[in-house]
DORO-170728 format. One record per residue: residue in three letters; residue number from 0; x, z, y of N, C-alpha, C in turn. Coordinates in Angstrom, 1 decimal, padded with zeros to 4 digits. Example, Ala and Ser with C-alpha at 12.3 -4.5 7.8 and 13.67 -1.06 7.14 Angstrom:
BEGIN
rest: ALA; nr: 0; n_xx: 013.2; n_zz: 007.8; n_yy: -005.7; ca_xx: 012.3; ca_zz: 007.8; ca_yy: -004.5; c_xx: 013.2; c_zz: 007.8; c_yy: -003.3 $
rest: SER; nr: 1; n_xx: 012.8; n_zz: 007.1; n_yy: -002.2; ca_xx: 013.7; ca_zz: 007.1; ca_yy: -001.1; c_xx: 012.9; c_zz: 007.9; c_yy: 000.0 $
% end
This chain:
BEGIN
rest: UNK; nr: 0; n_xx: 000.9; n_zz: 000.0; n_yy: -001.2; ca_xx: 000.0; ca_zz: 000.0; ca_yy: 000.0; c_xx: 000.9; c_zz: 000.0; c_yy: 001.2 $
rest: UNK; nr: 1; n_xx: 000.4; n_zz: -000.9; n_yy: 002.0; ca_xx: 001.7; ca_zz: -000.6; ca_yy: 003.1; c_xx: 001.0; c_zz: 000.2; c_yy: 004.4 $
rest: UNK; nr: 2; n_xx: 001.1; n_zz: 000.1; n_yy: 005.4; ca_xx: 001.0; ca_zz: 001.6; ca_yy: 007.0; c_xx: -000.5; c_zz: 001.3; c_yy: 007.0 $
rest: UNK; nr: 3; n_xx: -000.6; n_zz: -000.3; n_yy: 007.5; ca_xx: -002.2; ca_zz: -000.7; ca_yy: 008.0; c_xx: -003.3; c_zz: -000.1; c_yy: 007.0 $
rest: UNK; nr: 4; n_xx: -002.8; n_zz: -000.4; n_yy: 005.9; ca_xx: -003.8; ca_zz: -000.5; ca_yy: 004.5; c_xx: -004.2; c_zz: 001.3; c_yy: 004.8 $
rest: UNK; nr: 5; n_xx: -003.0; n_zz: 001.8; n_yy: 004.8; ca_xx: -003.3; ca_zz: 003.6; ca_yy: 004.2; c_xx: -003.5; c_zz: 004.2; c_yy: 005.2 $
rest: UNK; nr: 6; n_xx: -003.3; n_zz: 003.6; n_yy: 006.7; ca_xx: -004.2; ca_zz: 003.7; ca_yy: 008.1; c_xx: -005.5; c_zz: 003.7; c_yy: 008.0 $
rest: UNK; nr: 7; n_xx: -006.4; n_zz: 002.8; n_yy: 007.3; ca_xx: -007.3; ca_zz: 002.4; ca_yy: 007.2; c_xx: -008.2; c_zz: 003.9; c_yy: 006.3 $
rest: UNK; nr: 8; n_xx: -007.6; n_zz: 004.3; n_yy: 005.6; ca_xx: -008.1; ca_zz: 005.5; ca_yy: 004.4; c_xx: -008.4; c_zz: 006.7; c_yy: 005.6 $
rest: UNK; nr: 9; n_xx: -007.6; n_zz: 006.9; n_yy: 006.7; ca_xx: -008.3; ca_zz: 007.6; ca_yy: 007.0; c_xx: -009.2; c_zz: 007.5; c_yy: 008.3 $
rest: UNK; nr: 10; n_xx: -010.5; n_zz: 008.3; n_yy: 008.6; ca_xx: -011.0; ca_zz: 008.1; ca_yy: 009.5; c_xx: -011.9; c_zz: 009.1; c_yy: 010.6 $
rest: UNK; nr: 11; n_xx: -012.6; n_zz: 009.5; n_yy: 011.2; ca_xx: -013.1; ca_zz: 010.4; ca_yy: 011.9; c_xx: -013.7; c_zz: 011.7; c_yy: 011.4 $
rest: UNK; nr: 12; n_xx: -014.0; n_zz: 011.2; n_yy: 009.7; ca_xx: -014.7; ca_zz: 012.3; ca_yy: 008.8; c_xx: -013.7; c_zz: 012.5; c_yy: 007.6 $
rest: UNK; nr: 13; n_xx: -012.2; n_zz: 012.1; n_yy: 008.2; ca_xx: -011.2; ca_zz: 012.9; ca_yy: 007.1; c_xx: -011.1; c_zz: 014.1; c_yy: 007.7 $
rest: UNK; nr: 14; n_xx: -010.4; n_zz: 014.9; n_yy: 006.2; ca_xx: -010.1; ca_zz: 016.2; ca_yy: 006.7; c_xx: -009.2; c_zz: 016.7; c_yy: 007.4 $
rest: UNK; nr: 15; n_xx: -009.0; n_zz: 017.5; n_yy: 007.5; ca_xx: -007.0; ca_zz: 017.7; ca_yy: 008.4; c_xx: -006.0; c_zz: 017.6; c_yy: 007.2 $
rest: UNK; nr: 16; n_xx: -006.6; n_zz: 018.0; n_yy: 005.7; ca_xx: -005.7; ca_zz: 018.2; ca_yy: 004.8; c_xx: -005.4; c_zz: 016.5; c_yy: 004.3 $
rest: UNK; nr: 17; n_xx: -006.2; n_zz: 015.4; n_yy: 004.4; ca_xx: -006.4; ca_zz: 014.4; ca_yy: 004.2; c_xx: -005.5; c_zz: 013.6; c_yy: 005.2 $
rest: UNK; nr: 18; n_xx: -005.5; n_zz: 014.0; n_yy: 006.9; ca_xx: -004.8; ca_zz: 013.3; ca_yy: 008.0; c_xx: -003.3; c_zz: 013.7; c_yy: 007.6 $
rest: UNK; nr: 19; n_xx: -003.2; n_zz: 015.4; n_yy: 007.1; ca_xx: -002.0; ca_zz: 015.7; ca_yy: 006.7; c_xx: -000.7; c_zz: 014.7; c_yy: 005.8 $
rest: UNK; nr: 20; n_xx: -001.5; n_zz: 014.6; n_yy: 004.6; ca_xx: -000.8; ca_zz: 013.9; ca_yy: 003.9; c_xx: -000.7; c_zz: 012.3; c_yy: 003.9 $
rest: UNK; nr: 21; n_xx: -002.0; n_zz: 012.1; n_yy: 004.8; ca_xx: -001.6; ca_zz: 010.3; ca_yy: 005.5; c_xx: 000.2; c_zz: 010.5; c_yy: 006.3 $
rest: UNK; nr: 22; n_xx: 000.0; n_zz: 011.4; n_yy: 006.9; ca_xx: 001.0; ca_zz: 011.4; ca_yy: 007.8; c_xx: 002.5; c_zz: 011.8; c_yy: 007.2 $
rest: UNK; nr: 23; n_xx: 002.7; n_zz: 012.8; n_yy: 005.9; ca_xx: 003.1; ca_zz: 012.3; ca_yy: 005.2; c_xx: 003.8; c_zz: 011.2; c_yy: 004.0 $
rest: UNK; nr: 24; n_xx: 002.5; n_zz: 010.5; n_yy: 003.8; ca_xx: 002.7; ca_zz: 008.7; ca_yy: 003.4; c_xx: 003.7; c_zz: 008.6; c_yy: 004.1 $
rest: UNK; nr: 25; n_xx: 003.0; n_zz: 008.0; n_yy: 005.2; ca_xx: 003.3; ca_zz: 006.9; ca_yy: 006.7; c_xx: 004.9; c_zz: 007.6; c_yy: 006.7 $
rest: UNK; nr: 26; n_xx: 005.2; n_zz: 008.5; n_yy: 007.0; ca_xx: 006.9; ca_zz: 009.1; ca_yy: 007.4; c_xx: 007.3; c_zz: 008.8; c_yy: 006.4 $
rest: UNK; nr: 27; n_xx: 006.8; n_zz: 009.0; n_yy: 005.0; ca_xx: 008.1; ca_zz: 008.4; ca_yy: 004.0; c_xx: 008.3; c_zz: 006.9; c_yy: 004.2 $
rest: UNK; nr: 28; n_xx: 007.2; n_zz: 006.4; n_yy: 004.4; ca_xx: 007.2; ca_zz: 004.5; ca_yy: 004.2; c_xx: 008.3; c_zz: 004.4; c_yy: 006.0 $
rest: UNK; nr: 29; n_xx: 008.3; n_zz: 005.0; n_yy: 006.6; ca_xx: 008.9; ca_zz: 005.0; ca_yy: 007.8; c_xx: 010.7; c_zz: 005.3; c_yy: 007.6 $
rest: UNK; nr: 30; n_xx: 011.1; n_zz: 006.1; n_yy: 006.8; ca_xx: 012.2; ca_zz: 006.6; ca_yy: 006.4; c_xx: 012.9; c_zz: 007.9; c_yy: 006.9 $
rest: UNK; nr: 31; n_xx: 011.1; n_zz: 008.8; n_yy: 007.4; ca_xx: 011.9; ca_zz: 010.0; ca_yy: 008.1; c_xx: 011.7; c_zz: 011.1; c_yy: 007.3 $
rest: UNK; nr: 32; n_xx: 011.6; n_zz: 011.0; n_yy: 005.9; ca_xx: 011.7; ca_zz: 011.9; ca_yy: 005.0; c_xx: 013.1; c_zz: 013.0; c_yy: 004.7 $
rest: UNK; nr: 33; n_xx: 013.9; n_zz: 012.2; n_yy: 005.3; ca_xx: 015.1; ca_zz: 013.0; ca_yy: 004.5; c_xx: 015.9; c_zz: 013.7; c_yy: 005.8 $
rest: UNK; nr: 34; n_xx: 015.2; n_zz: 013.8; n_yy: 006.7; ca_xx: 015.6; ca_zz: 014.4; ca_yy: 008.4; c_xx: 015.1; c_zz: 015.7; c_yy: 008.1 $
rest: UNK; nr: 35; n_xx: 016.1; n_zz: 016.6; n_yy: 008.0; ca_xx: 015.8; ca_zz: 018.1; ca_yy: 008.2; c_xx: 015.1; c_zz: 018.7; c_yy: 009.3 $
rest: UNK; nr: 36; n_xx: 014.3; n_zz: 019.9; n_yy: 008.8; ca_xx: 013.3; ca_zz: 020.8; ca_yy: 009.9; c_xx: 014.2; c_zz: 020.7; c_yy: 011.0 $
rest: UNK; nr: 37; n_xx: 015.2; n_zz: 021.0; n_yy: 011.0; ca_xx: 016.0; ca_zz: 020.9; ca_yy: 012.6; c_xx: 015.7; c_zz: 020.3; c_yy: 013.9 $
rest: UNK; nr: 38; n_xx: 015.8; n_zz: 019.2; n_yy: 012.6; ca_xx: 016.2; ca_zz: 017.5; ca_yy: 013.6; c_xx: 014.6; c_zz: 016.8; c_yy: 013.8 $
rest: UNK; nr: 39; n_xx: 013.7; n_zz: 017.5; n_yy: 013.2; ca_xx: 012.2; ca_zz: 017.1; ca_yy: 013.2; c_xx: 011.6; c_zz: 018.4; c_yy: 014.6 $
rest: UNK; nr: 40; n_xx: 012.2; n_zz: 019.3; n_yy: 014.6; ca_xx: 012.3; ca_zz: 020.2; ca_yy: 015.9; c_xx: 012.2; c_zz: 019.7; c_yy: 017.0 $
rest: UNK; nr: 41; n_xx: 013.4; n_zz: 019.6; n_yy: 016.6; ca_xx: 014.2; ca_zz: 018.4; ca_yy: 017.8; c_xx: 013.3; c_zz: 017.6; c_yy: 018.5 $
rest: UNK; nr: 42; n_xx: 013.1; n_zz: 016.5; n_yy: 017.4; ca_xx: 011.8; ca_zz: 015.4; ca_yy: 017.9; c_xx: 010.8; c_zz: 015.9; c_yy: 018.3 $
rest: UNK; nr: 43; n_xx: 010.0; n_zz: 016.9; n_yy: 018.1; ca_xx: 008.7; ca_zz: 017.5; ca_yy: 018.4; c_xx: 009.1; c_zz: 018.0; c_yy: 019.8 $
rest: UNK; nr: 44; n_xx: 010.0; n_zz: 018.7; n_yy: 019.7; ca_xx: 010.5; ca_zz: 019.3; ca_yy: 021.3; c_xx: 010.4; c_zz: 017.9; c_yy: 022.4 $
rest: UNK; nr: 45; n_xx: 011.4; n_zz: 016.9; n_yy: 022.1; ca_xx: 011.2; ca_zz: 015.8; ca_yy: 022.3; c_xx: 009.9; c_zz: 015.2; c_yy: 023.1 $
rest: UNK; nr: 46; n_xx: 009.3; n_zz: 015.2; n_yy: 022.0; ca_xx: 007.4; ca_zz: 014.6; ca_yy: 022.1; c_xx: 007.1; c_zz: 015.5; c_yy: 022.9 $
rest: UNK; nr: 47; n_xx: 007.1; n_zz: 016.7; n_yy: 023.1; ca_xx: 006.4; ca_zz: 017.7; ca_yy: 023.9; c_xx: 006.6; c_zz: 017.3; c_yy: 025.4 $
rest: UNK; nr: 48; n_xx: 008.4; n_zz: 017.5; n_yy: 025.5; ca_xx: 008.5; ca_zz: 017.0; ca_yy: 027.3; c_xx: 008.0; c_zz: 015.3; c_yy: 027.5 $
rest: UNK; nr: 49; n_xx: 007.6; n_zz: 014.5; n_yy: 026.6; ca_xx: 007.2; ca_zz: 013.3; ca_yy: 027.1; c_xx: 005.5; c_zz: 013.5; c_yy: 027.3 $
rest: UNK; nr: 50; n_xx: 004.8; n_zz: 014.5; n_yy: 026.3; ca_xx: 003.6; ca_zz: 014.5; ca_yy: 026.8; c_xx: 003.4; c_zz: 015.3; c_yy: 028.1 $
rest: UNK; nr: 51; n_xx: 004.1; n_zz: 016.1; n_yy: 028.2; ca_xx: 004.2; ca_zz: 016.8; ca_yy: 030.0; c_xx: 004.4; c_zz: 015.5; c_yy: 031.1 $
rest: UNK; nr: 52; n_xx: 005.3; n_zz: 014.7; n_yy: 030.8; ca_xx: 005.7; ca_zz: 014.0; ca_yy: 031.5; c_xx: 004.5; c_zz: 012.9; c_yy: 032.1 $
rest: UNK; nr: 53; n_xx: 003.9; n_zz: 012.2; n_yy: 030.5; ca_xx: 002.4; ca_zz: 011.9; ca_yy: 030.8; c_xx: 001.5; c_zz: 012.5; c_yy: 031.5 $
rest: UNK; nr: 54; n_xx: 001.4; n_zz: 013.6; n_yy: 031.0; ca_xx: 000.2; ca_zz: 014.7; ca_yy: 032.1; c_xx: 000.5; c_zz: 014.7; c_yy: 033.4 $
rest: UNK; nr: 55; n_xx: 002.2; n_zz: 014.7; n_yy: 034.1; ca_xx: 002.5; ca_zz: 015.0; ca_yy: 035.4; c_xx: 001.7; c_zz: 013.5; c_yy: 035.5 $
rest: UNK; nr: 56; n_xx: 002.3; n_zz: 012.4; n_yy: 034.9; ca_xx: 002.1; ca_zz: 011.2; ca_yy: 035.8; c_xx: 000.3; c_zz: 010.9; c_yy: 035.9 $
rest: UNK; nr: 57; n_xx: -000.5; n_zz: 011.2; n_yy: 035.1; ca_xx: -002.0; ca_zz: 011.2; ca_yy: 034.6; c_xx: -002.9; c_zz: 012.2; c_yy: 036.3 $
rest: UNK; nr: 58; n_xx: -001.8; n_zz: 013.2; n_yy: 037.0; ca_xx: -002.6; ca_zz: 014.0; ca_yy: 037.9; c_xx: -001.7; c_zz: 013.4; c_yy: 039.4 $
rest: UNK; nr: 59; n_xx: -002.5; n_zz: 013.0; n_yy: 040.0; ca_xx: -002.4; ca_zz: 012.1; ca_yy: 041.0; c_xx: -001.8; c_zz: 012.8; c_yy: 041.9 $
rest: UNK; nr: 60; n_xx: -002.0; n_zz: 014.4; n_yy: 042.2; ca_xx: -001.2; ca_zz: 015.3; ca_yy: 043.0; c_xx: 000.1; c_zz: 015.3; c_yy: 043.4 $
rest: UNK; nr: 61; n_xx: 000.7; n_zz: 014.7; n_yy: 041.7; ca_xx: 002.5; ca_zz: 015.3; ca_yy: 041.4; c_xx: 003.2; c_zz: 013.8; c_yy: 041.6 $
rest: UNK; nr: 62; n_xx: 004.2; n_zz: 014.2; n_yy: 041.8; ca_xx: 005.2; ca_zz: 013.2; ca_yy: 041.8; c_xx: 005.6; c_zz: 012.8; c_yy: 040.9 $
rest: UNK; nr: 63; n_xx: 006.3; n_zz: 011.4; n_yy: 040.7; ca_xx: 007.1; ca_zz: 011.2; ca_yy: 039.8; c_xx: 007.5; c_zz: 010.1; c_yy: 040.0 $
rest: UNK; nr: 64; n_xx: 009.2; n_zz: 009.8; n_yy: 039.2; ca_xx: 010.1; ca_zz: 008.8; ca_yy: 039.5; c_xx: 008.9; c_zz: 007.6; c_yy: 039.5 $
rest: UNK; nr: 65; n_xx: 008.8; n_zz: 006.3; n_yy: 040.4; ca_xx: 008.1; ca_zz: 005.8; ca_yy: 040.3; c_xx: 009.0; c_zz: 004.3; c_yy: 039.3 $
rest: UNK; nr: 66; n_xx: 009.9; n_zz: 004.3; n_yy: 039.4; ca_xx: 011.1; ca_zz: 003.5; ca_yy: 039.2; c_xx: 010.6; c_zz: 003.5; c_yy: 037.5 $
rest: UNK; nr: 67; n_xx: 010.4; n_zz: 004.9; n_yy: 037.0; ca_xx: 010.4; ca_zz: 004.7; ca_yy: 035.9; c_xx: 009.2; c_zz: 005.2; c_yy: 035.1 $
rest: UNK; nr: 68; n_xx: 008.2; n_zz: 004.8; n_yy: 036.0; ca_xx: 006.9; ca_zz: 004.5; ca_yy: 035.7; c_xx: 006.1; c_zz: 003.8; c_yy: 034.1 $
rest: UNK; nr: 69; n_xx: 006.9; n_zz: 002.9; n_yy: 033.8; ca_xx: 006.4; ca_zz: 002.2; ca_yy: 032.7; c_xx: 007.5; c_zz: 002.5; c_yy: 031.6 $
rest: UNK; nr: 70; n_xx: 008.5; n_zz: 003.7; n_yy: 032.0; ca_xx: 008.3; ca_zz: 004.7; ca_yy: 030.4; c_xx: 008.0; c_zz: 005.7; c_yy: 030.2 $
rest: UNK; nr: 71; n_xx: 006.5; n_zz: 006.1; n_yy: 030.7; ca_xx: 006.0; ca_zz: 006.9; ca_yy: 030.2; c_xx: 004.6; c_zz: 006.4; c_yy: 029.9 $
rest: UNK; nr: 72; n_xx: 004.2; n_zz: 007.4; n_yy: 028.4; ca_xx: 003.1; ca_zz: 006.5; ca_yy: 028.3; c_xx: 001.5; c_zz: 007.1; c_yy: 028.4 $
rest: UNK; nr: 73; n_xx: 000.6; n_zz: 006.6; n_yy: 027.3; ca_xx: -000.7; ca_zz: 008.0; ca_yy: 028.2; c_xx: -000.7; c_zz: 008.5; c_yy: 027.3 $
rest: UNK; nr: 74; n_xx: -001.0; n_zz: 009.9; n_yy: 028.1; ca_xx: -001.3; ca_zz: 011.0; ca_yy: 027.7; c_xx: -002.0; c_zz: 010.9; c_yy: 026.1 $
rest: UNK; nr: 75; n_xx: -002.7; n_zz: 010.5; n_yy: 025.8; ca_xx: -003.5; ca_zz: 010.4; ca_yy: 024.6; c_xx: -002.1; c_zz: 009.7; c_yy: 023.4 $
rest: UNK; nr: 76; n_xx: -001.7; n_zz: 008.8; n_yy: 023.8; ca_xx: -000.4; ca_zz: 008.2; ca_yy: 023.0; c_xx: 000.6; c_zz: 009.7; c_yy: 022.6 $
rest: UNK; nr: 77; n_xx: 000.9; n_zz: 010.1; n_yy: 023.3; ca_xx: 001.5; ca_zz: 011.4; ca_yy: 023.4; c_xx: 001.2; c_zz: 012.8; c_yy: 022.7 $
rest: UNK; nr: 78; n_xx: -000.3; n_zz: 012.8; n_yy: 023.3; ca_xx: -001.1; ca_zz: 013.8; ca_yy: 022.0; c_xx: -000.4; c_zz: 013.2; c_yy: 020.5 $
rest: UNK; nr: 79; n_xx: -000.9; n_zz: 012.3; n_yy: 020.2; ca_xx: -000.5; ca_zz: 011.8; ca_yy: 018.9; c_xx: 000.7; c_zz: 011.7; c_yy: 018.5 $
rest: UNK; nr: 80; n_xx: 001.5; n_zz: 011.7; n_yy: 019.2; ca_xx: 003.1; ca_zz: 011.5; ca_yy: 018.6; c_xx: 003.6; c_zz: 013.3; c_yy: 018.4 $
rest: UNK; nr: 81; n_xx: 003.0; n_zz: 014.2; n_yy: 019.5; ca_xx: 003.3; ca_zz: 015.2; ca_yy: 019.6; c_xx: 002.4; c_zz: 016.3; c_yy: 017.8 $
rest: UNK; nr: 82; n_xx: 001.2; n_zz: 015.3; n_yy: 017.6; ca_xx: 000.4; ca_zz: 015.8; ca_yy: 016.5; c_xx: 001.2; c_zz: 015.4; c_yy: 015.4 $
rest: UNK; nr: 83; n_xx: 001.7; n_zz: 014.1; n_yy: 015.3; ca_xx: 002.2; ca_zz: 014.0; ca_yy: 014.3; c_xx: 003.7; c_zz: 014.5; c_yy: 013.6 $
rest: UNK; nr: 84; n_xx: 004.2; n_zz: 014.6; n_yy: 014.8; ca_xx: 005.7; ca_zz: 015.0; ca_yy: 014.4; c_xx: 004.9; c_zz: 016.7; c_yy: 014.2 $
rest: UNK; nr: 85; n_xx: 003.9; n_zz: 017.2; n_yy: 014.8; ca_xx: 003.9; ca_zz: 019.0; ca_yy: 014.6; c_xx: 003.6; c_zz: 018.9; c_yy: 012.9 $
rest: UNK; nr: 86; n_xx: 002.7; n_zz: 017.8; n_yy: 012.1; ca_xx: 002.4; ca_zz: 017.8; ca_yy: 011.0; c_xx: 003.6; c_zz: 017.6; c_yy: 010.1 $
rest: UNK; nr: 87; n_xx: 005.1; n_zz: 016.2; n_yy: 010.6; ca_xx: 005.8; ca_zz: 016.7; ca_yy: 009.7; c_xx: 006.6; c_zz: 018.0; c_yy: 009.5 $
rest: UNK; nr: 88; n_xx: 006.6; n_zz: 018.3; n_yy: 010.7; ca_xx: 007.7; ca_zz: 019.7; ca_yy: 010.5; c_xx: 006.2; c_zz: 021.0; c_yy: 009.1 $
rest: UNK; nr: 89; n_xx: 005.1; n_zz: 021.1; n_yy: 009.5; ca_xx: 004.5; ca_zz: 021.8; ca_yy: 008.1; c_xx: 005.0; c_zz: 021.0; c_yy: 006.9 $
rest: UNK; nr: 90; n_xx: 005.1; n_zz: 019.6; n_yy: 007.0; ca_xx: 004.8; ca_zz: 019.1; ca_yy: 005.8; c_xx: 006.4; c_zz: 019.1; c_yy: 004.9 $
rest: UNK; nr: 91; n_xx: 007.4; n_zz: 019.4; n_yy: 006.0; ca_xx: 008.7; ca_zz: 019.7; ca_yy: 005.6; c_xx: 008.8; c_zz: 021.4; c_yy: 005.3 $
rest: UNK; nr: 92; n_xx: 007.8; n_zz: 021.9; n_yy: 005.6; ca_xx: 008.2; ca_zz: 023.3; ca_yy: 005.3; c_xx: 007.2; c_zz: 024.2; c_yy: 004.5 $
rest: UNK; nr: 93; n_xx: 006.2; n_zz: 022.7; n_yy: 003.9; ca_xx: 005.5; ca_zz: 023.1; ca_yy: 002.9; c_xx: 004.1; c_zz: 024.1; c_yy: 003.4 $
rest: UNK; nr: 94; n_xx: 003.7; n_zz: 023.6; n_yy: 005.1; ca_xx: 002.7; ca_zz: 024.9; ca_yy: 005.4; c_xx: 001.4; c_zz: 023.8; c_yy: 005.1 $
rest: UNK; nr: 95; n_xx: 000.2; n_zz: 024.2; n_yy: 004.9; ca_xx: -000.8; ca_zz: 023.5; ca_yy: 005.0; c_xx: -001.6; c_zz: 023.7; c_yy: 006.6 $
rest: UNK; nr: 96; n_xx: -001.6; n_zz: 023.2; n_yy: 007.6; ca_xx: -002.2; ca_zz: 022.8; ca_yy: 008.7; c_xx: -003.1; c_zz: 023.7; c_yy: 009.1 $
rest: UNK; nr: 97; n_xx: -004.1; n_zz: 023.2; n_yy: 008.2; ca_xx: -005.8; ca_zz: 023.9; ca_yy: 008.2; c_xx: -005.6; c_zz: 025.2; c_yy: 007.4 $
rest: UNK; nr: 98; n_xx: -004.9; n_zz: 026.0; n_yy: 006.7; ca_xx: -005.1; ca_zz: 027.2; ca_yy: 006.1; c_xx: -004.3; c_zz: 028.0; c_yy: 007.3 $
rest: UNK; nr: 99; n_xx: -003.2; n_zz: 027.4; n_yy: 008.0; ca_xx: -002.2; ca_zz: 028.3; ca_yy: 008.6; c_xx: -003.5; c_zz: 028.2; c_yy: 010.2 $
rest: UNK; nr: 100; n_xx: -004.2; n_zz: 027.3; n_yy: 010.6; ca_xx: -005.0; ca_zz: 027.7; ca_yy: 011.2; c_xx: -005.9; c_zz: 028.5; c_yy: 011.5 $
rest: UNK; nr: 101; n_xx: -006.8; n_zz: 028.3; n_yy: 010.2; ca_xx: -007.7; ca_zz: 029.3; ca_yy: 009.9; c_xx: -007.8; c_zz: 031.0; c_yy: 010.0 $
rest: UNK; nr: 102; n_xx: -006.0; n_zz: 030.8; n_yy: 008.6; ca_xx: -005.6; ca_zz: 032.6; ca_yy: 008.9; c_xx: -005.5; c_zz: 033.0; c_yy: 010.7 $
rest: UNK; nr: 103; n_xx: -004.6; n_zz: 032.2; n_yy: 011.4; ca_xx: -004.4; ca_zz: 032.2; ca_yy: 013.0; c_xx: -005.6; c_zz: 033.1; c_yy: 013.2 $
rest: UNK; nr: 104; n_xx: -006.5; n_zz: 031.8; n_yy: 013.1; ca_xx: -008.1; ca_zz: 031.9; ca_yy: 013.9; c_xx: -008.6; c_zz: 033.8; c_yy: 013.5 $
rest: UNK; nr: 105; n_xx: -008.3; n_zz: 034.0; n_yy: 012.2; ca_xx: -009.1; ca_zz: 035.4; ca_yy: 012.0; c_xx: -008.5; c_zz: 036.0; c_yy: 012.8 $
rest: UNK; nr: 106; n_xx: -007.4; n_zz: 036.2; n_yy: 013.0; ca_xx: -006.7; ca_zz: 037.2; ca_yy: 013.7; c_xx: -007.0; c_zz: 036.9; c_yy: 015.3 $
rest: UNK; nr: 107; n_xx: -007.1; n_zz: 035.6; n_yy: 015.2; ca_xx: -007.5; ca_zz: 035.6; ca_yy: 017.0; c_xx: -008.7; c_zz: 036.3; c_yy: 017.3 $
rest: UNK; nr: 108; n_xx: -009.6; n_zz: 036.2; n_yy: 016.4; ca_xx: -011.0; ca_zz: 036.3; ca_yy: 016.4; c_xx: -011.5; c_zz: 038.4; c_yy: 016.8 $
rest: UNK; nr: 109; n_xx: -010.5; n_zz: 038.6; n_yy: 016.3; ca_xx: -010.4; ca_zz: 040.0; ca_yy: 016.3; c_xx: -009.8; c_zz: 040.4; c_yy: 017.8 $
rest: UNK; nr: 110; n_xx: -009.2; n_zz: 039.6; n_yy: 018.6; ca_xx: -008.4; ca_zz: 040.0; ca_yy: 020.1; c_xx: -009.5; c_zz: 040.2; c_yy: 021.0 $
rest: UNK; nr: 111; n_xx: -008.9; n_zz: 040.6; n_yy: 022.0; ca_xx: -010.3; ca_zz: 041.1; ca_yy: 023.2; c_xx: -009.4; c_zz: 040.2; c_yy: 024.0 $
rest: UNK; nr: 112; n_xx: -010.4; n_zz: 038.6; n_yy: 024.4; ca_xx: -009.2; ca_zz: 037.8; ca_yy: 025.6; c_xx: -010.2; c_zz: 038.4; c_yy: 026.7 $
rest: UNK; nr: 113; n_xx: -009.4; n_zz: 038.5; n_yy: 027.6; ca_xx: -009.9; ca_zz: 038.9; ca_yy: 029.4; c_xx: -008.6; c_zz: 038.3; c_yy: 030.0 $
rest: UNK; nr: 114; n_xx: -009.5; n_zz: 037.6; n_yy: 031.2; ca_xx: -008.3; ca_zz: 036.8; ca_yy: 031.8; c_xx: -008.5; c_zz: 037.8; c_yy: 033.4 $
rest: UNK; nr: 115; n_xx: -007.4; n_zz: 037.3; n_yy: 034.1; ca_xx: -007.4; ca_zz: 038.3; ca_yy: 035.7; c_xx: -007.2; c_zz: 037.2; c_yy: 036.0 $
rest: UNK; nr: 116; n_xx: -007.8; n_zz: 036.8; n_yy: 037.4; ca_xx: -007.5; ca_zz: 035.3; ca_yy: 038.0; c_xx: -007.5; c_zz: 036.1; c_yy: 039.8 $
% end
């Protein structure tokens, strides 16, 4: 099956555990299987300051190099590169997504949030 084909399997009513393991396919058929949690850090770190960099350029307030305008890309592009590299680093360290969320969630669910503004 090649990217398009096994792109196609998933869709708005897969599960996370389902997008999970697409996205592990897709990175082996890509060749980034054998890049250590590190260097997959690294990259996600990476994706992170480019989706900031999207959001600065997306809010009309901020500045930014204008020169180098057309390498950054939208925001939404960026969500996704930032989601997917956060899924290989689980999928390198063997966490499942949706369970490490869930547990999260109980414990959040128990905090008392109050914000001071």
């Amino acid at each position: 099956m090649n990217q398009l084909d096994l792109l196609r399997t998933i869709t708005e009513k897969s599960s996370m555990n389902q997008i999970q393991e697409y996205i592990k396919s897709v990175l082996d058929m890509r060749g980034f299987s054998d890049e250590s949690v590190q260097e997959t850090m690294l990259l996600l770190l990476e994706e992170t300051g480019e989706l900031a960099k999207a959001v600065r350029k997306s809010a009309t307030n901020m500045s930014v190099d204008v020169d180098k305008m057309q390498n950054y890309d939208t925001v939404e592009s960026e969500v996704a590169d930032v989601f997917i590299v956060l899924m290989a680093v689980c999928n390198k360290m063997n966490i499942n997504l949706l369970s490490a969320l869930q547990e999260k969630e109980k414990k959040n669910c128990g905090r008392n949030w109050s914000f001071e503004r």
